[in-house]
C-alpha positions as CSV (number, residue, x, y, z in Angstrom):
1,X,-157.1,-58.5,-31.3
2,X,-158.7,-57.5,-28.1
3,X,-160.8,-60.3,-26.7
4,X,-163.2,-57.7,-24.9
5,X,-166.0,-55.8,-26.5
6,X,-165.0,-51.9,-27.0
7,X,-168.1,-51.1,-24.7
8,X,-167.1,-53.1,-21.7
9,X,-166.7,-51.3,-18.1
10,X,-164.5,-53.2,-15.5
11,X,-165.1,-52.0,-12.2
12,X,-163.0,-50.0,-10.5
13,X,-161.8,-51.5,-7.4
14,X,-160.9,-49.6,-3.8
15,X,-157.7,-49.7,-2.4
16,X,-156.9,-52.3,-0.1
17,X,-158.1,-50.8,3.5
18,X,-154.9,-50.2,6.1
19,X,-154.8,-52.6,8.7
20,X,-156.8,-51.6,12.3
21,X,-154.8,-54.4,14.6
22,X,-154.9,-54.2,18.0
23,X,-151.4,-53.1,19.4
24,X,-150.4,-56.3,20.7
25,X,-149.9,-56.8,17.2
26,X,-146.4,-56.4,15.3
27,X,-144.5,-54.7,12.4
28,X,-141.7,-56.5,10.8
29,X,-139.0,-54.0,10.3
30,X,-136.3,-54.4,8.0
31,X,-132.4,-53.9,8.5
32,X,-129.5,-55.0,7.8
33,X,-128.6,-58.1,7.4
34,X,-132.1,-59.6,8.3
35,X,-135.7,-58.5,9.3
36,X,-137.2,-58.1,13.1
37,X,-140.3,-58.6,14.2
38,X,-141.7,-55.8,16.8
39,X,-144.6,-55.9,18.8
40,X,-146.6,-52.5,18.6
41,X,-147.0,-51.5,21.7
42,X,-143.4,-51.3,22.6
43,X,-143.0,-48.9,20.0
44,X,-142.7,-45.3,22.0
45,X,-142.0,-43.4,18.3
46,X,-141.1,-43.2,15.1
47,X,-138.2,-40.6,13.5
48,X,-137.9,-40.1,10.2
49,X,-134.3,-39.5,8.8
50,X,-134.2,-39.3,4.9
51,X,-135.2,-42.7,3.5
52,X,-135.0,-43.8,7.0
53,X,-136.4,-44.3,9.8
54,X,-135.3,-44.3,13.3
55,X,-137.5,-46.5,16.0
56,X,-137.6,-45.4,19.1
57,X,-138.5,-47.8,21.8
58,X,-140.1,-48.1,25.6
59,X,-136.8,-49.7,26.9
60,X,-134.5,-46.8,25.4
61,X,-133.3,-48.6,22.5
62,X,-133.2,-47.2,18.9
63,X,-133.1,-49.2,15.5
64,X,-132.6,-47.5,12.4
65,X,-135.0,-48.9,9.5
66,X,-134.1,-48.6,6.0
67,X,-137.7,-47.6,5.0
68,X,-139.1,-44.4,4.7
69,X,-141.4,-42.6,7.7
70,X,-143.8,-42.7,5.0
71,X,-143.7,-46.2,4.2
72,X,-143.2,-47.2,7.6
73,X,-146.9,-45.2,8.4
74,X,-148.7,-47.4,5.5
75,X,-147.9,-50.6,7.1
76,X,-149.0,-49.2,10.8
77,X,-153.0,-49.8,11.8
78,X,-155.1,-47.0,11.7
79,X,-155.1,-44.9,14.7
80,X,-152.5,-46.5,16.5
81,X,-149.9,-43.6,15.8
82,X,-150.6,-39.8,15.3
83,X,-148.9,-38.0,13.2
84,X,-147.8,-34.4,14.7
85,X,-145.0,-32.9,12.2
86,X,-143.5,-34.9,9.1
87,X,-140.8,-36.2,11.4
88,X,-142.8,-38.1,13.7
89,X,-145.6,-40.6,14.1
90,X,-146.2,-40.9,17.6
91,X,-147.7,-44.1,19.5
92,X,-150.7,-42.3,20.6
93,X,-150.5,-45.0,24.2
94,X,-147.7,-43.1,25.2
95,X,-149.0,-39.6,24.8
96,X,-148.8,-38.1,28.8
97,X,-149.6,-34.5,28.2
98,X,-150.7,-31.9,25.2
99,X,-149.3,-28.1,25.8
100,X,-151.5,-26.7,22.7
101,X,-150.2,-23.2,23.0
102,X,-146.2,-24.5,23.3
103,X,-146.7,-26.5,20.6
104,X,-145.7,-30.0,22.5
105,X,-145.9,-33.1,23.0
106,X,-144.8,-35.3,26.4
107,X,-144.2,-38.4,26.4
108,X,-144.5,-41.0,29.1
109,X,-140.5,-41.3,28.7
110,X,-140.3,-37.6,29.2
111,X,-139.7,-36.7,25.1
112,X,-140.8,-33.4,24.0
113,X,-142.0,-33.5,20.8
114,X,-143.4,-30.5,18.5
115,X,-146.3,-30.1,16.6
116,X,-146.1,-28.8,13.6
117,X,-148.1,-25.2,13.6
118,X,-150.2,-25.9,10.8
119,X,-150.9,-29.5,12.3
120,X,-151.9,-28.0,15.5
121,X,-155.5,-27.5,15.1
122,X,-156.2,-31.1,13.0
123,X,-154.1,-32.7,16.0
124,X,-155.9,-31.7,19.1
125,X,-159.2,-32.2,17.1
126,X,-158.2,-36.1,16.3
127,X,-156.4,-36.4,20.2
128,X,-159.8,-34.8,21.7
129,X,-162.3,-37.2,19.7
130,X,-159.8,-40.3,20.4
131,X,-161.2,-39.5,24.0
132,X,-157.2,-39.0,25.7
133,X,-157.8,-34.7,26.2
């Protein structure tokens, strides 16, 4: 027997809200055979590879994750990366230049990376009101 009335509404609860850390903050990435822990900031980008993901760092080291880019984005604070093509989540710190009408993106390390052409418009929109254009 249900021990509630018929009639009774629950309420419906939001999502949890994403985290909006400041980038001295960290991520703790797994691989194998253990876990890391990362500070944010020295995060230059993120790859996606399959169910991977590939970490690209400010000293020129890589780690591969096993986590999806997807996945990997959900645990990352709001506005901290931008997301220019399905491939990439970039650490919007290290963005040095825009070319709109190339479709580019350079990075402080000197990595090109491309905007997706249908992500284009929404991208310069959310770089321009983050104040960096």
């Amino acid at each position: 027997m249900n021990a509630y009335p018929a009639n009774t509404s629950f309420p419906v609860l939001p999502p949890p809200a994403r985290p909006t850390l400041p980038l001295r903050e960290g991520l703790l990435l797994p691989f194998r055979p253990t876990r890391r822990w990362v500070v944010l900031s020295q995060i230059l980008r993120l790859e996606g590879e399959s169910n991977y993901t590939i970490c690209h760092f400010t000293d020129g080291t890589q780690l591969l994750v096993a986590l999806s880019l997807k996945r990997l984005a959900e645990r990352l604070p709001i506005g901290a990366f931008m997301r220019p093509h399905r491939k990439h989540l970039i650490n919007r710190q290290y963005i040095c230049d825009v070319q709109a009408r190339e479709y580019k993106i350079m990075l402080t390390n000197g990595d090109r990376i491309a905007i997706a052409r249908r992500r284009v418009v929404g991208f310069l929109q959310e770089y321009k009101n983050s104040g960096e254009l």
